[in-house]
C-alpha positions in Angstrom: 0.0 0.0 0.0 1.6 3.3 -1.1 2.2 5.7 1.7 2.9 9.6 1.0 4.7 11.9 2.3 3.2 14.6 3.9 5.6 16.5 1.8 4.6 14.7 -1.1 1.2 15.4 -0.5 1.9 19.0 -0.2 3.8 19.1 -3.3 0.7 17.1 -5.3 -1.8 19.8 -3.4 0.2 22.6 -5.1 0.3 21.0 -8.8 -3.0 20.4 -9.2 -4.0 24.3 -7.3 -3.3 26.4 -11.0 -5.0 23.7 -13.1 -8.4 23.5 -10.9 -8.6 27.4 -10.8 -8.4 26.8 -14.7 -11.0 24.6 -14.7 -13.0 27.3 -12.8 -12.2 29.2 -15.9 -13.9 27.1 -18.1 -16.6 26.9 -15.9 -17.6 30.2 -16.1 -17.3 30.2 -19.6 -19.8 27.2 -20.1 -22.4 29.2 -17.1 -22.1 32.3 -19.6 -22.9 30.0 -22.9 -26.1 28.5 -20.6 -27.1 32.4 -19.9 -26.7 33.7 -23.8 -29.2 30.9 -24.4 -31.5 32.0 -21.5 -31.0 35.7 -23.6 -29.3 37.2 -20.4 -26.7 38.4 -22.0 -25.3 40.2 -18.6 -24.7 37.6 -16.9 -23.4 35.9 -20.3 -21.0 39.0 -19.8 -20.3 38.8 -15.8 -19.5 35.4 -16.6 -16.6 36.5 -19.4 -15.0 38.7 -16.5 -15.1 36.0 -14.2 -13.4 33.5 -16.4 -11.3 36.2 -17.0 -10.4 36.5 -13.6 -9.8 32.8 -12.9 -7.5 33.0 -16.2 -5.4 35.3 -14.6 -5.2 34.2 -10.9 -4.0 30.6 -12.7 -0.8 31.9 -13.8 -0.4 34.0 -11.1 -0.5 30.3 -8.8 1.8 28.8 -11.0 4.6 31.4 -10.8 3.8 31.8 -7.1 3.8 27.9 -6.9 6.1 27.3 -9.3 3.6 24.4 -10.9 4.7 24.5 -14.6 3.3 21.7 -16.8 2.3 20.7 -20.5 -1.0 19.6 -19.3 -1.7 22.9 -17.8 -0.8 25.2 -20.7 -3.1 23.1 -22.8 -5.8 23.0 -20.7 -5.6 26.9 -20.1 -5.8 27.3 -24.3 -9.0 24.8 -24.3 -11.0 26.9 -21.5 -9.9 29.8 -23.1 -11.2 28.9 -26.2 -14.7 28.0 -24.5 -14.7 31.1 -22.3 -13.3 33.7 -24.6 -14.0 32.3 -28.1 -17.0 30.5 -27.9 -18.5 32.7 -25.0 -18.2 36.0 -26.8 -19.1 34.4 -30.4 -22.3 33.5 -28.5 -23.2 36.5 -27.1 -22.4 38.6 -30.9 -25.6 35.9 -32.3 -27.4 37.1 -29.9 -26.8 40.6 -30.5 -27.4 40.1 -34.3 -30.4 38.3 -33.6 -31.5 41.3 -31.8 -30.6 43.8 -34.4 -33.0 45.3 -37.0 -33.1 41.9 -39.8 -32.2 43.0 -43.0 -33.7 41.1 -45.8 -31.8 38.2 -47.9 -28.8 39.4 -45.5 -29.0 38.9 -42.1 -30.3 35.3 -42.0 -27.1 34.1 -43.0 -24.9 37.5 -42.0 -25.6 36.4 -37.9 -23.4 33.6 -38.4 -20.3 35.5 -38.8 -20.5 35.8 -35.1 -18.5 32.0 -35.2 -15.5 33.4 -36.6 -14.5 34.8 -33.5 -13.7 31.2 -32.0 -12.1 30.1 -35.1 -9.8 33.0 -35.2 -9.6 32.8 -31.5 -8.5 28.9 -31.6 -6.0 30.2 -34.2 -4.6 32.4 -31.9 -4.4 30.2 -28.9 -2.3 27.1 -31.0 -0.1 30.0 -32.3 0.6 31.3 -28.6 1.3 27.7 -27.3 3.6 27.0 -30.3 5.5 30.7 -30.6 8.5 31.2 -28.3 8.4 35.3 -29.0 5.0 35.1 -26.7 7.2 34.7 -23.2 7.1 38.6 -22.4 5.2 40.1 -25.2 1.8 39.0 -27.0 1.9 38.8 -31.1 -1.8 39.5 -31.7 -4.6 40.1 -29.7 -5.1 38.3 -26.6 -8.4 36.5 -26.6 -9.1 37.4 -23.2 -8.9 41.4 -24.1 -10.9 40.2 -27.4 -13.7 38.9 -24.8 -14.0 41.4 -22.7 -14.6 44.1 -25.6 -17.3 41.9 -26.7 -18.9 41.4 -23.4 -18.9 45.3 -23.0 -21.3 45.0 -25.4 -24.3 44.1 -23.5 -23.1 45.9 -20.8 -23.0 49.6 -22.4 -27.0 48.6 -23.5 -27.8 47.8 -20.0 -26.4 51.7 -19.7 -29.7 52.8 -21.8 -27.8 55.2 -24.1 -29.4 55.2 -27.4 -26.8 57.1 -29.1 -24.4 53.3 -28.2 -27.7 51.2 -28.9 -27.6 52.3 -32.3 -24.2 50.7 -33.3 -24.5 48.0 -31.0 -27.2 46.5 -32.6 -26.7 47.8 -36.4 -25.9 44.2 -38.3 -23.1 45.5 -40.7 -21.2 47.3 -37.6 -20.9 44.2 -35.5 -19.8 42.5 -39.0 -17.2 44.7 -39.8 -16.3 44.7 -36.2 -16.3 40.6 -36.0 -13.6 40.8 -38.7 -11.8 43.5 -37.6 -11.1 41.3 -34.3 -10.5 38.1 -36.0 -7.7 40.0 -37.7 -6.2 41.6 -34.8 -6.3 37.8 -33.1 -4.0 36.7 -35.6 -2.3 40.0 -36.3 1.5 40.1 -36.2 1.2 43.2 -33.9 3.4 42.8 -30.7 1.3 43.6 -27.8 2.6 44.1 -24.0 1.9 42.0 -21.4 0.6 43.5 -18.5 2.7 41.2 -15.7 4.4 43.6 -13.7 8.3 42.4 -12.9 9.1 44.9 -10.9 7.6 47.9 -9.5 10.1 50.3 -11.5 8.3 53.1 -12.8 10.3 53.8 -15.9 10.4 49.6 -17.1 6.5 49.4 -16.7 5.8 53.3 -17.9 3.6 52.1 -20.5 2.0 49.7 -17.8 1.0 52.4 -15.3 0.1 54.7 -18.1 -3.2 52.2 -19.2 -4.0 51.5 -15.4 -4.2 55.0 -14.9 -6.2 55.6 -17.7 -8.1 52.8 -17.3 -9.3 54.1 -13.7 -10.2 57.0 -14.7 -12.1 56.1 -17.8 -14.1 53.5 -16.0 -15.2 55.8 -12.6 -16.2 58.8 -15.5 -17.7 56.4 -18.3 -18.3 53.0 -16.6 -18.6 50.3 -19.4 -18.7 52.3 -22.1 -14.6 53.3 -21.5 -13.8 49.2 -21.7 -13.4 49.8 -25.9 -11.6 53.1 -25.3 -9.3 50.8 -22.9 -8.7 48.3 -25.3 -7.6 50.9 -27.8 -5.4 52.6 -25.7 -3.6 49.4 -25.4 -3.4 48.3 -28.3 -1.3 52.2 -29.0 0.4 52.2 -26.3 1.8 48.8 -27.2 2.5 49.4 -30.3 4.5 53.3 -29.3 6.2 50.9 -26.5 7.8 48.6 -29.2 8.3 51.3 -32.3 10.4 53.2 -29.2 12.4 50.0 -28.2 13.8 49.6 -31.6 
């Protein structure tokens, strides 16, 4: 009969820590695909950040834990795809379901929603494969990608008609969908926002988008989540045109 350690135990405790708090990723992401087919797309979206925050605290517990494994970078890239790719893809159906139906066109124009999980499984199996994506992102993340999206039903939960209008206007959330897929794939290096050290001038470009991303959310709430991702998608791309 196989006894263990109690250090061994420890040791199997803190491997499989990073790789459950995955999995809670990827159940937040199925929760929010069960909610876009209720049609509550805010909770569809709450679930997004929630997978999104599981996705973070996962590599934060393997650095702190130092639990590095195959099995866990592959599972993290197959709950992403569910919570960030399939998730959000869901939740852009339901949006062009929603929208004014054009006709001949949107029947089959809603299901350019489903690109976004292609493009977004592209992404990850590039990521997993590509050893320039230690420090840096090439391409959108698909988390960032998710969030945008989830915005969405957020900013109409706001009430503003002005936003209303664009959200649901079929041939904006088209060009949009393929204006993400590309930026998935894009061969745009992108900064990653772990924090080294605390050095002001390393991680200038860091503090810069926290800043503005505190501000812009306490004035503008969900609304400033695009602006966000726009700002760092320049302020990456200033960062690496002044490192060369």
């Amino acid at each position: 009969m196989n006894q263990f350690h109690p250090q061994q135990m420890q040791q199997r405790v803190r491997k499989h820590i990073p790789n459950a708090i995955t999995c809670a990723n990827l159940f937040s992401g199925c929760l929010g695909i069960v909610f876009t087919f209720q049609h509550n797309l805010l909770l569809a979206a709450y679930a997004i950040f929630l997978a999104a925050l599981f996705d973070f605290f996962d590599g934060f517990a393997s650095r702190l834990l130092q639990s590095f494994s195959g099995i866990g970078k592959d599972l993290d890239s197959l709950a992403d795809l569910v919570s960030f790719g399939v998730l959000p893809s869901a939740i852009l159906y339901e949006l062009l379901l929603q929208a004014p139906q054009i006709e001949h066109v949107s029947r089959y124009l809603n299901y350019i929603a489903f690109l976004i999980p292609v493009f977004s499984a592209l992404r990850l199996a590039k990521f997993n494969t590509d050893e320039r994506q230690t420090d840096i992102f090439i391409g959108l993340p698909t988390p960032a990608n998710a969030i945008l999206i989830a915005s969405f039903p957020l900013i109409l939960w706001q009430g503003n008609p002005f936003y209303r209008e664009y959200i649901l206007n079929p041939f904006f959330l088209s060009c949009f969908v393929l204006i993400m897929c590309s930026l998935l794939v894009a061969e745009i290096p992108l900064m990653s926002l772990k924090f080294k050290s605390p050095d002001f001038q390393e991680n200038i470009y860091r503090y810069l988008l926290l800043i503005f991303s505190t501000i812009a959310i306490v004035i503008f709430k969900f609304v400033a989540i695009p602006a966000i991702i726009f700002v760092y998608i320049v302020l990456s791309v200033i960062q690496f045109r002044f490192s060369k």
